[in-house]
N, C-alpha and C positions, 0 to 999 in steps of 0.2 A: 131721539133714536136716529141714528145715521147709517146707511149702506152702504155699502164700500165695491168697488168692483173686484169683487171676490173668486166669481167663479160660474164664468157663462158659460162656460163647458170645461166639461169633463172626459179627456179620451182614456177607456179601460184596454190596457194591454194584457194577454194572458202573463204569469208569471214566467210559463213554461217558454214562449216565443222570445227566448233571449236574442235572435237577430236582431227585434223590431222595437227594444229599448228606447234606444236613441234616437229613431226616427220618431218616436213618442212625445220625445222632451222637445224637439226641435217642430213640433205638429202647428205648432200656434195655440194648442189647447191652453186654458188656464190653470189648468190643472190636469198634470199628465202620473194615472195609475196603473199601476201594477196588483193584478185581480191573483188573488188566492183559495177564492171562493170558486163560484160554479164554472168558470173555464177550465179549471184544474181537476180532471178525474181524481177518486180517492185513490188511487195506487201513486198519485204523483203529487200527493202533499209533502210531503216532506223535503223532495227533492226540487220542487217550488218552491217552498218557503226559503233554502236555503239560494237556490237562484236570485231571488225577489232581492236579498241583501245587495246586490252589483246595479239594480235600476238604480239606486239612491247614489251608489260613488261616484257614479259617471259623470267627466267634465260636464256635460251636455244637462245635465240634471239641474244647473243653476237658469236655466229656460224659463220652467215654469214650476209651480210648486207640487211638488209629486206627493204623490198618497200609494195608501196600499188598502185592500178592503181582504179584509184576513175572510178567518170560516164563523161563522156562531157562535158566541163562546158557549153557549148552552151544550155544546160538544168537545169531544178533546184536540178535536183542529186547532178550533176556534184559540185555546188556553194555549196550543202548541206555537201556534203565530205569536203571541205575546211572546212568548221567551224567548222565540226567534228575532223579533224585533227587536227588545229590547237589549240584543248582543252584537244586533249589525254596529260596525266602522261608523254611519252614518244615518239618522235615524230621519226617517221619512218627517214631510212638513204637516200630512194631514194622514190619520185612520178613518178608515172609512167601517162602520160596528154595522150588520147587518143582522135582521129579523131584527133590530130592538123594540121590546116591548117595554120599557118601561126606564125612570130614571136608574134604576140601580145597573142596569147593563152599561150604561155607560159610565158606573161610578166604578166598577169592576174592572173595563179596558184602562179606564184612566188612575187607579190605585196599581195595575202591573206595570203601568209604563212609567209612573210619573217619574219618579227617582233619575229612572235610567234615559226618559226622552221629555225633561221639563219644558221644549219647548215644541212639543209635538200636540196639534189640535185634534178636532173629530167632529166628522158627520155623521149622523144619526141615521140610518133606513129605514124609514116603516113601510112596512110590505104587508104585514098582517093586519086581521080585525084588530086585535088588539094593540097594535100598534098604534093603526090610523086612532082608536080611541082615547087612547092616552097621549096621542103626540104632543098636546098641549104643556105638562109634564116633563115629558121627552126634552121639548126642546127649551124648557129654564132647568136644564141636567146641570150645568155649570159652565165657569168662564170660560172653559177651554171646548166647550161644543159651539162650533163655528157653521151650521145649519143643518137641516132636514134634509135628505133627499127620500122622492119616493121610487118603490119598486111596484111598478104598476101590472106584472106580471105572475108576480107572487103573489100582489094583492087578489086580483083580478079571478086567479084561478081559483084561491085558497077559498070566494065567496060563491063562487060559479061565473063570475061576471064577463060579458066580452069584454076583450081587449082591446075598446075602442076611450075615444077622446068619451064623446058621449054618456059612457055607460059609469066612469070614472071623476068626472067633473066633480062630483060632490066630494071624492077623499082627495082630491085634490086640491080641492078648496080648504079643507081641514088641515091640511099638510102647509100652506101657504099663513091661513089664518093663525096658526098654531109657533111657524118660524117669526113671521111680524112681531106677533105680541109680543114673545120672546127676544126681540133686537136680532134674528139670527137670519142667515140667508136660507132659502129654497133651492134646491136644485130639483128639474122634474126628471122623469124617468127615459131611457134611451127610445128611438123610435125603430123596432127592429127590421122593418122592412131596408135595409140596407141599399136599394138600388133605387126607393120611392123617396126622390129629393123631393118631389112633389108634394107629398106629402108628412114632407121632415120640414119642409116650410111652413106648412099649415098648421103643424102641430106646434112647432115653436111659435108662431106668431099669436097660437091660442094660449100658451105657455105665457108669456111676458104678457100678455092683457089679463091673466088671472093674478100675474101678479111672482112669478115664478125670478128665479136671477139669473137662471140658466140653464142646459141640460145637458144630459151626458151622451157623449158620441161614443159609439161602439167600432167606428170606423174614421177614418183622419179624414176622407172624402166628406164627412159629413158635418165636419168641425166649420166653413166657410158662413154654412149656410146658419150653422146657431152661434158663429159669433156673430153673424150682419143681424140677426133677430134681436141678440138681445142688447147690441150696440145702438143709440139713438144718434141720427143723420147731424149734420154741420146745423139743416135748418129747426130743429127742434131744438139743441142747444143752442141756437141763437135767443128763436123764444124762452127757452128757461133762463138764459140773462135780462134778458128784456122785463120778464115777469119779475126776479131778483131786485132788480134797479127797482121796479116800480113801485115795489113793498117798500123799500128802502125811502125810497122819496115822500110815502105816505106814509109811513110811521106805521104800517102796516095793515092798513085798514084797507075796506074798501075800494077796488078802483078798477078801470077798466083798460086793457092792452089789448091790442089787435083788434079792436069789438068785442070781446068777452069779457063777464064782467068776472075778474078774481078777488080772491079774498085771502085768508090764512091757508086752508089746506093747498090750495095751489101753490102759495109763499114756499110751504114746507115741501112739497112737489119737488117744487125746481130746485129749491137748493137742493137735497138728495140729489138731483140727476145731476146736479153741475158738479154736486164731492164724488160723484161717481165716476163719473167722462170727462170732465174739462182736464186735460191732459195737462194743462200749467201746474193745477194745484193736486197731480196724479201721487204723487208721492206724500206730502201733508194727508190727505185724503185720507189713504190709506194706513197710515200712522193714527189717525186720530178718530178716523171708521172703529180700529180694533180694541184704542183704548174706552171708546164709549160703549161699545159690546162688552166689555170687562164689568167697566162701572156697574152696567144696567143687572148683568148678571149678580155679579156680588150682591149688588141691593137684595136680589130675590132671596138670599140665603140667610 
């Protein structure tokens, strides 16, 4: 199973705020969307959906890989994004399916689009009980669902729970544990307090020690702080070479670098972070990230 630097963040643009497209694409996020869902009052679905078609033509749109996260399809937004999608000039790189509750919701976005967007992927939401309980599920939906993210406010609210790190750990551990198995990435949830970088640090730092790939910024100000979180320093990939070589030298067995003693799952460790980061082999990486998430998926079917 191999992870790819896929998607340390996420910045969501309303549909509606066509000024602030391009400032999006050009944000440094790795993925810059355009939201159809709850930024968008229902009296300005439609006239979103049809805006949302111009984030994807735009020079600037070859930045970073843009998405769109339509309405539920459980409703007629939701079905109405599909058809609108699949009629733009230019068909977004990733969808983003919210409330999914189970593998059929994503086998439903991806039978509207396939035809018309064969090379358009999808992240899963789970935000509800039922979500988090089937994310397992969820996330071996098929080749083309490229990871989890959670919505920790929907969740949060829908159980009674506070909207803290704390209170949430455990569906978040489910969300993490559930994208792994699966070969798929994690994305965790925005951190709303929009002025507390303080604590957009802490929360991302607890993010990437659970195990998370990255998280979504609801603001460009906030994009720095979780791409240096979920990006590892010059000196940890040093050590991940180091530990590399040393497997390599010992046929992969037991042995000790730095004073520590590693073994195989460190071996598999580092390589991951070196196909992730090591910027020589950024492009291979990333080719061969996507096609071993394919593979692993197909198996499951």
């Amino acid at each position: 199973m191999k992870f790819t630097r896929y998607c340390r963040s996420l910045l969501s643009t309303p549909a509606m705020a066509v000024e602030r497209y391009a400032r999006s694409h050009q944000s440094g996020a790795d993925i810059a969307m355009v939201d159809l869902e709850d930024s968008v009052p229902p009296a300005c679905k439609e006239e979103a959906r049809q805006l949302a078609g111009e984030f994807f033509a735009l020079p600037s749109a070859k930045l970073a890989r843009s998405a769109v996260r339509i309405n539920t399809i459980s409703g007629p937004d939701g079905l109405r994004d599909l058809i609108a999608i699949a009629r733009y000039p230019v068909k977004p790189d990733l969808v983003l399916i919210p409330m999914t509750e189970s593998p059929r919701d994503v086998e439903i976005v991806a039978g509207a689009l396939g035809a018309a967007c064969p090379d358009t992927e999808y992240l899963a939401v789970v935000e509800t009980p039922r979500g988090i309980e089937r994310a397992p599920a969820i996330a071996a939906a098929g080749h083309r669902l490229r990871g989890l993210v959670f919505g920790s406010a929907d969740y949060a609210f829908s159980v009674g729970a506070r909207l803290s790190w704390e209170a949430l750990t455990h569906a978040r551990w489910r969300v993490v544990n559930s994208a792994r198995d699966a070969g798929v990435e994690a994305l965790d949830s925005p951190h709303f307090e929009v002025s507390d970088l303080d604590g957009l640090r802490r929360e991302a730092a607890l993010a990437r020690e659970l195990g998370f790939s990255g998280k979504i910024a609801i603001h460009p100000g906030q994009l720095p702080l979780i791409n240096e979180a979920f990006t590892p320093d010059a000196a940890l990939l040093e050590r991940a070479r180091r530990v590399v070589e040393a497997g390599r030298r010992n046929g992969r067995s037991v042995t000790v670098v730095d004073g520590v003693m590693v073994g195989m799952p460190f071996f598999e460790a580092s390589q991951r972070l070196l196909e992730q980061f090591d910027t020589d082999r950024a492009d291979h990486t990333n080719h061969a990230g996507h096609s071993d998430h394919a593979d692993r998926n197909e198996d499951r079917t």
